[in-house]
N, C-alpha and C positions, 0 to 999 in steps of 0.2 A: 776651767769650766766650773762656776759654782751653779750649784743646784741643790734642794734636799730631799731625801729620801727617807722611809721612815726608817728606822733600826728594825721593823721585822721582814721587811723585802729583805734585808740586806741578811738577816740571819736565812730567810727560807730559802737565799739564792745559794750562801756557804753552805748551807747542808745538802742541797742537791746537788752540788760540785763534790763534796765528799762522799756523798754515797756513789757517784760515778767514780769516782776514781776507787775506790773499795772494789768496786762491783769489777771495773778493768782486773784488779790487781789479780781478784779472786780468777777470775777467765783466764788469766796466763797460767794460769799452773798446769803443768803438764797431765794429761793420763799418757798413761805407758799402753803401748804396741802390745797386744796378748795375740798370738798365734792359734790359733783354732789346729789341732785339739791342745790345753793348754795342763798342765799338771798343776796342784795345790801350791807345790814351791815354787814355778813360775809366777805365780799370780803374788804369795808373798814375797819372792823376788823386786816384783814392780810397784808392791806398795813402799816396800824398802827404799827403792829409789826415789819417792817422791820427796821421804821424810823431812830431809833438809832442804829442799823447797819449800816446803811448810814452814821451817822452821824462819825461812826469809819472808814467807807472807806475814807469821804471825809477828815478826820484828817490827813491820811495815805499818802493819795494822794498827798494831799497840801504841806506835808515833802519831799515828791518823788519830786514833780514839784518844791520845793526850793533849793535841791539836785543838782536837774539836769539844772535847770537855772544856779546854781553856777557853776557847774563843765562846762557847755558851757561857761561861762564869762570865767571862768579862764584858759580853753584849747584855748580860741581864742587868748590869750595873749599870750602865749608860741609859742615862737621863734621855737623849736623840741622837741621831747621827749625824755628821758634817759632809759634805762634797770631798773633801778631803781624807777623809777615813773612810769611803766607799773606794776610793784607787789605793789607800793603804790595805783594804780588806784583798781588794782583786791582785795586788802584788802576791799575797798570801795563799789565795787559792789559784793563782797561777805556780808559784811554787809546789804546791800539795798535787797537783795536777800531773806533775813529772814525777813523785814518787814510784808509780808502778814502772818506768822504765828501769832504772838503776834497778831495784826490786829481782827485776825478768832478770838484767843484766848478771847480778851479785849471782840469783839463783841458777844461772847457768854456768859462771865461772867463778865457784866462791874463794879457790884460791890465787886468782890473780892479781895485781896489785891495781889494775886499773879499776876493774869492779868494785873491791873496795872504795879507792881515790872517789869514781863516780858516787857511788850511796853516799859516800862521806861530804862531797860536794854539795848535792840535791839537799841533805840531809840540814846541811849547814843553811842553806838559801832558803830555808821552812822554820828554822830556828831564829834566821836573821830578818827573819820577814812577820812574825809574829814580836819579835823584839823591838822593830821599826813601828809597826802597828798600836802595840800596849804604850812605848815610848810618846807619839803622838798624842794618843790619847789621855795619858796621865800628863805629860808636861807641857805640849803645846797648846791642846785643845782644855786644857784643864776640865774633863768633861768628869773625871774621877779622881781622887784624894791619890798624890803619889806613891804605889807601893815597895818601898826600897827592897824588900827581900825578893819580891817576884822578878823586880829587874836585877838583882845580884843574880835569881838562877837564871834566866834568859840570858845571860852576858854569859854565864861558865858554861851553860850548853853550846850557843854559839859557837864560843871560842873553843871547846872541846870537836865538836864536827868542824870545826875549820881544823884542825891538830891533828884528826884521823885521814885527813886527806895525806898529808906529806909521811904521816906514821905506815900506809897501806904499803909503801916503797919498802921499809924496814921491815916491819912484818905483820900479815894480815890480819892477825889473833891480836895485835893490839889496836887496831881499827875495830875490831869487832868488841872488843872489850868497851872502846867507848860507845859503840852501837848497841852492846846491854846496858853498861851502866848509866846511862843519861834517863831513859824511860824507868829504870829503875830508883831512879834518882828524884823522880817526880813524881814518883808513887810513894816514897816516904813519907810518912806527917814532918807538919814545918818546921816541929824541932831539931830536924836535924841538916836545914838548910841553910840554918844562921851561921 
């Protein structure tokens, strides 16, 4: 199905699919059960328990908002859009779309090995779909100048959430390890990506 669309539908539609999905993720988080009459340490008892929930929304987050900072650097380069990179964008925000599951999933069983496997799954199909995306558009579409460093780190992300799927079996601390280091890892300036 070819058709053209201009590049700012196509940006105003990804940003209202990510702010839905933001907005899901933030809505699952638990508030805790307070019993009426409740004591001071009960109450910071149940903000205690949320913490590492938090600690999975703001990993979540942090992915989202790397996501979407990229995909705005790289729609403001593009000259127009193609029919073609409108079903590569929707690959992308159909991945980003499932992140709050694995999310809920991780922050209810952060040490089991499947919850990891899952985020490390999701995680990868958001890496590899952003990678497919940028890929088309530098090499196929030549819509922009190819950038080899951007695509060397989309391929080591990738391939690191694909590596924390099978590592979640061995041990979950090293799943989690590549679930901080990769958004840490794109927060660096670019000298240290070469």
């Amino acid at each position: 199905m070819n058709f053209n669309m201009n590049k700012g539908r196509i940006e105003s539609f990804s940003d209202g699919v990510i702010a839905i999905v933001i907005t899901i993720m933030v809505l699952q988080l638990p508030i805790p059960e307070l019993k009426e009459p409740h004591t001071s340490n009960e109450v910071w008892d149940a903000i205690f328990t949320i913490v590492p929930k938090l600690f999975d929304y703001l990993l979540s987050f942090v992915v989202i908002l790397i996501l979407w900072l990229n995909h705005h650097a790289l729609f403001d380069k593009l000259p127009h859009s193609t029919s073609k990179l409108v079903w590569y964008n929707g690959f992308l925000l159909f991945a980003m779309s499932l992140i709050p599951l694995p999310t809920a999933f991780l922050s209810k069983y952060p040490y089991m090995p499947q919850a990891a496997m899952l985020y490390g799954f999701i995680m990868f199909l958001n890496a590899f779909a952003f990678m497919l995306m940028r890929r088309y558009i530098e090499v196929k579409a030549k819509l922009i100048p190819y950038n080899h460093l951007v695509q060397k780190s989309n391929l080591i992300a990738s391939a690191l959430y694909l590596l924390s799927i099978p590592l979640a079996f061995i041990s979950v601390y090293l799943s989690y390890i590549i679930f901080v280091g990769i958004p840490i890892w794109y927060f660096l300036p670019d000298k240290f990506h070469k």
